[in-house]
C-alpha positions as protocol buffer text, in pm:
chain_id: "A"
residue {
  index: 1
  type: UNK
  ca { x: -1699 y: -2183 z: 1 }
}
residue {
  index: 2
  type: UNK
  ca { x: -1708 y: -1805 z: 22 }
}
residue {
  index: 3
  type: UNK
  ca { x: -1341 y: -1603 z: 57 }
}
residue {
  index: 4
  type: UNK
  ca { x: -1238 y: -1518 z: 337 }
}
residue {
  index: 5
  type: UNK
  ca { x: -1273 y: -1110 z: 353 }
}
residue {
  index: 6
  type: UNK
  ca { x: -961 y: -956 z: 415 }
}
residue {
  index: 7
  type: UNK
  ca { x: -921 y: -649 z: 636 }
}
residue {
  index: 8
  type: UNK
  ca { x: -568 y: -508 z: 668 }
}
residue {
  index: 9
  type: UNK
  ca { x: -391 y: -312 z: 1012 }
}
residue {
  index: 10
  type: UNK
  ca { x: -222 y: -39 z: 825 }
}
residue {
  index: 11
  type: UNK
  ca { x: -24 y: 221 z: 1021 }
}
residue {
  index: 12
  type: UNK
  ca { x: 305 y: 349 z: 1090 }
}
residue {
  index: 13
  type: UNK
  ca { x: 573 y: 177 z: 1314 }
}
residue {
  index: 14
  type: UNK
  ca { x: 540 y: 116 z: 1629 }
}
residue {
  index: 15
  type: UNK
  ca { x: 170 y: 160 z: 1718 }
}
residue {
  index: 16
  type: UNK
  ca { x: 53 y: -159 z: 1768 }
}
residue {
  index: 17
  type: UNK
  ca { x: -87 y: -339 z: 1477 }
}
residue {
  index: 18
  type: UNK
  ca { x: 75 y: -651 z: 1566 }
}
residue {
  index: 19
  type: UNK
  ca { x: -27 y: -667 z: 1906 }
}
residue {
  index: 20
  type: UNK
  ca { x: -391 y: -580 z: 1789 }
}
residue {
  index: 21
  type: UNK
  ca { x: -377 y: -811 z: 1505 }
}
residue {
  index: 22
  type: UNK
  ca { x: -324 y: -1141 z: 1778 }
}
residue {
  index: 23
  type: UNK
  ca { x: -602 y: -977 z: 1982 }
}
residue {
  index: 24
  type: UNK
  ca { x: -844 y: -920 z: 1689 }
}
residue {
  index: 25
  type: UNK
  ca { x: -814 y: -1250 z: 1570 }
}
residue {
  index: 26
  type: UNK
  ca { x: -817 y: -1403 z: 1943 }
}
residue {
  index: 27
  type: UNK
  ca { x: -538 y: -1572 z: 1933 }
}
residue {
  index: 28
  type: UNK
  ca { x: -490 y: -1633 z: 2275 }
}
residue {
  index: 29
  type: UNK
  ca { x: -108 y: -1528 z: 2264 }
}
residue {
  index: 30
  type: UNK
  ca { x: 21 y: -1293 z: 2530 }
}
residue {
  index: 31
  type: UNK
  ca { x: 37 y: -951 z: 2518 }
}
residue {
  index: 32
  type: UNK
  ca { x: 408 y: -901 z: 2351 }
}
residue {
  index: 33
  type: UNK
  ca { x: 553 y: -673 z: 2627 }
}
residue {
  index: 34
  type: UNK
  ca { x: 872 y: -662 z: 2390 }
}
residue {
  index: 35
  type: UNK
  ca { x: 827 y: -442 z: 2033 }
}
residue {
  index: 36
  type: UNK
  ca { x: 923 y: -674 z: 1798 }
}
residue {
  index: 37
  type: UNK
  ca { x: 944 y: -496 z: 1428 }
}
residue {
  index: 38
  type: UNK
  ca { x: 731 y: -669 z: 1139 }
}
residue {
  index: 39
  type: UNK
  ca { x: 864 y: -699 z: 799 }
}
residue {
  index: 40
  type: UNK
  ca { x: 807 y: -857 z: 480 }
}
residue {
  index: 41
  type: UNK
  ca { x: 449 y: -901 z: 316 }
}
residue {
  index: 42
  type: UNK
  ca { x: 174 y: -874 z: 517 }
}
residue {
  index: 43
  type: UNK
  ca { x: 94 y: -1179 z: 788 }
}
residue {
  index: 44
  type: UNK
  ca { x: -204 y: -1322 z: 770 }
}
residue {
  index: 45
  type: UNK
  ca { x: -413 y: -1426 z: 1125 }
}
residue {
  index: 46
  type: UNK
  ca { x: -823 y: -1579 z: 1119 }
}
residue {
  index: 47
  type: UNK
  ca { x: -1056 y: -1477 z: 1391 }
}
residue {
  index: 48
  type: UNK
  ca { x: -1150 y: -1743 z: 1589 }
}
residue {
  index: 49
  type: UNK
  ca { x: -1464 y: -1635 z: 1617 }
}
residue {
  index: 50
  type: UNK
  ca { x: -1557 y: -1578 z: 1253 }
}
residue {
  index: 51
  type: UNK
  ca { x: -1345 y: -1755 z: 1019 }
}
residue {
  index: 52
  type: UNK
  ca { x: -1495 y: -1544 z: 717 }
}
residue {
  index: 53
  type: UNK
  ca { x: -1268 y: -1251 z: 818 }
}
residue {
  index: 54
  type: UNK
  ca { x: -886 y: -1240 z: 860 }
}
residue {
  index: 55
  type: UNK
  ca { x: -664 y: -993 z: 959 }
}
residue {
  index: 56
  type: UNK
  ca { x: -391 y: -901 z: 787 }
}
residue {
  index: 57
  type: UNK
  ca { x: -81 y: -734 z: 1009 }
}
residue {
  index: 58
  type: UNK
  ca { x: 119 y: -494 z: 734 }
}
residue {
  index: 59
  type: UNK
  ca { x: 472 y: -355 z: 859 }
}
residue {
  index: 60
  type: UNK
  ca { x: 479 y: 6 z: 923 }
}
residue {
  index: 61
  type: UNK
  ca { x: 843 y: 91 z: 832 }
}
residue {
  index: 62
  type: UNK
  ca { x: 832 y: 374 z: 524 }
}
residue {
  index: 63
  type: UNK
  ca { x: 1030 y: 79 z: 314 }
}
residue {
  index: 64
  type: UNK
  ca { x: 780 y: -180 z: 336 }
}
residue {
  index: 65
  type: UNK
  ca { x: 460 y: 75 z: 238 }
}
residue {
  index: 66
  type: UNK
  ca { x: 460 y: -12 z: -192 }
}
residue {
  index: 67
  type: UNK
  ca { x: 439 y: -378 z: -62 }
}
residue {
  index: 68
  type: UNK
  ca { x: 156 y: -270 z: 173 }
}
residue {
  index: 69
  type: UNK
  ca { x: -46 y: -36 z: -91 }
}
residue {
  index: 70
  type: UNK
  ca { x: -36 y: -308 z: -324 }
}
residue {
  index: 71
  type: UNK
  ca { x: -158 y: -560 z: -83 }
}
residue {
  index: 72
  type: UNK
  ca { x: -448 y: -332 z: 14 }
}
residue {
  index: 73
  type: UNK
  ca { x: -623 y: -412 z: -388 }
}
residue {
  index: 74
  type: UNK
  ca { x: -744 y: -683 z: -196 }
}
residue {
  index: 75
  type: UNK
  ca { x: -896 y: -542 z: 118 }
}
residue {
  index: 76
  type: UNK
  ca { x: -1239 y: -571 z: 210 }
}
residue {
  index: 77
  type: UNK
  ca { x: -1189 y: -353 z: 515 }
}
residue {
  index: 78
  type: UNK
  ca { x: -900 y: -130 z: 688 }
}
residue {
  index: 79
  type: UNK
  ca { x: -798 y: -44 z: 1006 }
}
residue {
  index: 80
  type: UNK
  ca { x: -547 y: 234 z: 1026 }
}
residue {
  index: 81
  type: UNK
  ca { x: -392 y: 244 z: 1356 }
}
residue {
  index: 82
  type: UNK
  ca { x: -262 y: 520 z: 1575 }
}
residue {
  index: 83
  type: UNK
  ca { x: -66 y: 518 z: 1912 }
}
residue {
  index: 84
  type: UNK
  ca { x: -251 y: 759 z: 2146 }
}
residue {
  index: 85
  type: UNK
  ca { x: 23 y: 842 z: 2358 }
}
residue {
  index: 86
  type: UNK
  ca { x: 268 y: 916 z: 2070 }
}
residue {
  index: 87
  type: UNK
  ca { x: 164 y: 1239 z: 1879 }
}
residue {
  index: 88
  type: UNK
  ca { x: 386 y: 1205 z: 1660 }
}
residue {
  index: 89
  type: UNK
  ca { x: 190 y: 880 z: 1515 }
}
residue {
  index: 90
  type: UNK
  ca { x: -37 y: 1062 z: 1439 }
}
residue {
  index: 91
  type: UNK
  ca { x: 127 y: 1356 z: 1282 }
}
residue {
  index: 92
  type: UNK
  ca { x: 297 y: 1092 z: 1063 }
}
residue {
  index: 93
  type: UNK
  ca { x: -37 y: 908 z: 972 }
}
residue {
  index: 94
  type: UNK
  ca { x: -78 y: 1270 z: 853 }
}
residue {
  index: 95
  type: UNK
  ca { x: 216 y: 1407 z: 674 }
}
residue {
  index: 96
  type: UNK
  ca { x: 311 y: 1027 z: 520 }
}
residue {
  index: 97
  type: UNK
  ca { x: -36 y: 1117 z: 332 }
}
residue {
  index: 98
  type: UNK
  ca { x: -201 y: 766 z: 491 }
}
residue {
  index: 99
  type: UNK
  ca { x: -549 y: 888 z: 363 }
}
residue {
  index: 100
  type: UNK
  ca { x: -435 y: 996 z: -17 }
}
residue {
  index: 101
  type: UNK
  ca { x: -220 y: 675 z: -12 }
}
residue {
  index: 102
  type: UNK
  ca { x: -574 y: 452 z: 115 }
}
residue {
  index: 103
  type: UNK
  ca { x: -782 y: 641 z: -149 }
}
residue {
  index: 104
  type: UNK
  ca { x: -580 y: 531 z: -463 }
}
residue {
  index: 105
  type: UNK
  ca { x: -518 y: 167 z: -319 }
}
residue {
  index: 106
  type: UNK
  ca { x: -943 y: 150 z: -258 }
}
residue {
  index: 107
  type: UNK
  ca { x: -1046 y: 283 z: -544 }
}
residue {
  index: 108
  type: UNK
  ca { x: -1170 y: 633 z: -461 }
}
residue {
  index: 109
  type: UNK
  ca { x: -1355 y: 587 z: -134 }
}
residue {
  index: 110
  type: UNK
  ca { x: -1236 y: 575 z: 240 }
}
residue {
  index: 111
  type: UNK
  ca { x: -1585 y: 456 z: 358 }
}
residue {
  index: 112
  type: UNK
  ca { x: -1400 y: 101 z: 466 }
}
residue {
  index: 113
  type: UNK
  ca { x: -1114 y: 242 z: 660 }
}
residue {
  index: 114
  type: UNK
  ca { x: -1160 y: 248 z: 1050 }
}
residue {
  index: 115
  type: UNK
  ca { x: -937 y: 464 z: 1232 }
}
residue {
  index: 116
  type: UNK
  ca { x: -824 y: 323 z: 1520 }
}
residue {
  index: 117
  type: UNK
  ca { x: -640 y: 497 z: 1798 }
}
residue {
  index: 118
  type: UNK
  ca { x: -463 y: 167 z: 1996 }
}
residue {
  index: 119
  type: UNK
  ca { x: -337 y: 223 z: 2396 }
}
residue {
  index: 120
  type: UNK
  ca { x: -625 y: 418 z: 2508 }
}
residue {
  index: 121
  type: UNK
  ca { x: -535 y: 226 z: 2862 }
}
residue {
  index: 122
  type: UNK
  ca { x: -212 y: 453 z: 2845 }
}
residue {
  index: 123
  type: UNK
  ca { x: -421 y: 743 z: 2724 }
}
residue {
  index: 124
  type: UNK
  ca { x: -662 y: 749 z: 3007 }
}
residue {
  index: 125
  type: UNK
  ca { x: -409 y: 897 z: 3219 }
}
residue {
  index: 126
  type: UNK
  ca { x: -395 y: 1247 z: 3068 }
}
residue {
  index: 127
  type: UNK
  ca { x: -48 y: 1290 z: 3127 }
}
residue {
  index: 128
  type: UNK
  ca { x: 8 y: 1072 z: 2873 }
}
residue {
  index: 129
  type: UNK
  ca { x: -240 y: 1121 z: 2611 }
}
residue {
  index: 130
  type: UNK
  ca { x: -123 y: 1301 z: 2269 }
}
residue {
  index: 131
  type: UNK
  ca { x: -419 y: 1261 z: 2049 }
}
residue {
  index: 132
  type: UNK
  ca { x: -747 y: 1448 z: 2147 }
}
residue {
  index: 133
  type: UNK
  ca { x: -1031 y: 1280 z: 2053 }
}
residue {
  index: 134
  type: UNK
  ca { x: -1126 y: 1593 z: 1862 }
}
residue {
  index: 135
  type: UNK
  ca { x: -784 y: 1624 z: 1605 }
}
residue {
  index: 136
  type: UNK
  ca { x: -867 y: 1191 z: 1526 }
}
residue {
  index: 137
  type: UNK
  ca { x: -1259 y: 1281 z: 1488 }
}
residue {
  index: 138
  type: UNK
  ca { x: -1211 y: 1566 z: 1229 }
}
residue {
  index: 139
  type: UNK
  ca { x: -959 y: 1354 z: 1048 }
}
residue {
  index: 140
  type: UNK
  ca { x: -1219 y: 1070 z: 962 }
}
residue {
  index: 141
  type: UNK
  ca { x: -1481 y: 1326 z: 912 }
}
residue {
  index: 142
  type: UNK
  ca { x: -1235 y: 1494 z: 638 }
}
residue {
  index: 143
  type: UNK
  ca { x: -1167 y: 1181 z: 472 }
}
residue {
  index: 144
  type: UNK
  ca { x: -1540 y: 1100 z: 507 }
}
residue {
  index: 145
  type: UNK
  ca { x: -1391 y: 719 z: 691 }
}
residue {
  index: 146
  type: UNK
  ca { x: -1603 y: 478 z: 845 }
}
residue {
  index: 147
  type: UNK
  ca { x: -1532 y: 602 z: 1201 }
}
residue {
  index: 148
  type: UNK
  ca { x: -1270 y: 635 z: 1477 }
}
residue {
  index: 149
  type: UNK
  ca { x: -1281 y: 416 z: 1785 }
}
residue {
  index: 150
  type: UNK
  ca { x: -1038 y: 425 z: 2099 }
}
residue {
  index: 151
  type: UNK
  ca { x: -877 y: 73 z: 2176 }
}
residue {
  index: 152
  type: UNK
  ca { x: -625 y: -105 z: 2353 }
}
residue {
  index: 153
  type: UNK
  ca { x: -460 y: -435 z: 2280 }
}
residue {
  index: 154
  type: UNK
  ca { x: -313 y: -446 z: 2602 }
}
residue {
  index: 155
  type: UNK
  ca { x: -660 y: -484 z: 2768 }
}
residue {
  index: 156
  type: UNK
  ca { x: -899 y: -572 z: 2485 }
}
residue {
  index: 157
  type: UNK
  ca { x: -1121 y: -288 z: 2540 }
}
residue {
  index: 158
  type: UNK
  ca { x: -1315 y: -167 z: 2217 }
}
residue {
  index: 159
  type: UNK
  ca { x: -1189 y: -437 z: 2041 }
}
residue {
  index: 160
  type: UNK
  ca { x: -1511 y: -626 z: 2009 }
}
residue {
  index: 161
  type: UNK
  ca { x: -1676 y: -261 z: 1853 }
}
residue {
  index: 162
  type: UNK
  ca { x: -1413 y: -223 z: 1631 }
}
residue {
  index: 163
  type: UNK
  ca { x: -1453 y: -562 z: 1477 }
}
residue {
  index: 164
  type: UNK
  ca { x: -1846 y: -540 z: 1484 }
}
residue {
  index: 165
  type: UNK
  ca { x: -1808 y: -222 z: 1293 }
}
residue {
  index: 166
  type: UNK
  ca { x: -1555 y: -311 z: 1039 }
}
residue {
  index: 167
  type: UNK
  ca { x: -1751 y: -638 z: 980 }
}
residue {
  index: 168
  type: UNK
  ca { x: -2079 y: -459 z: 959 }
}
residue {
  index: 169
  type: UNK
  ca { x: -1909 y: -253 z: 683 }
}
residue {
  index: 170
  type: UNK
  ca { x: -1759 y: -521 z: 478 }
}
């Protein structure tokens, strides 16, 4: 039997990967209306509706990121995640280097890494989007990525794109 391929939610704190990770991988759990912080080596959840791919939730918090890089030898796929109503998510996805950091753990290439900007059902009000489509678009085009799609764990919506396009790419 063929591995499972593993594609990893990278990200910093606080933007959803966890809550994405349980929707990805359908596991019928409830949207966590609590945030509950992640820690420790990278959880592991199989989608239900191919169990060739699993998911694997990373912790965000700056301590746990040489655990996380050194996890990521193993990816077949990556999903960095952004909150779209926190700009400062994405300024750190920025500044904390996320793309130089993804390019040394994947050997060169970003071509597998999906950026994913998580509560677009918050961002559709404009008051409280802070990413513009147009800053997370010319950050995948820079790091030449596989491409940037607006989701939302709360609601599901995009998630079934975002996991036919990472899978397409594996």
């Amino acid at each position: 039997m063929e591995a499972p391929r593993k594609v990893y939610l990278v990200g910093e704190e606080k933007v959803g990967k966890t809550a994405l990770a349980r929707a990805l991988a359908q596991t019928g759990e409830p949207f966590p209306e609590q945030y509950k912080t992640t820690v420790g080596p990278p959880r592991t959840l199989t989608v239900a509706s191919d169990s060739s791919i699993v998911i694997m939730d990373c912790a965000g918090q700056l301590r746990h990121r040489a655990t996380t890089l050194s996890a990521l030898k193993e990816a077949t796929g990556v999903l960095l995640v952004i909150d779209l109503s926190r700009a400062e998510s994405f300024k750190e996805t920025v500044d904390q280097e996320w793309a130089r950091h993804l390019t040394t753990a994947l050997g060169g290439s970003l071509s597998k890494v999906l950026l994913l900007g998580n509560k677009s059902d918050l961002a559709a009000s404009s008051d409280q989007r802070q990413v513009s489509d147009e800053e997370a678009r010319a950050f995948v085009a820079k790091h030449n990525m596989l491409g940037y799609l607006e989701v939302s764990a709360k609601t599901q919506s995009g998630l079934v794109e975002a996991l036919a396009t990472i899978k397409q790419a594996l």
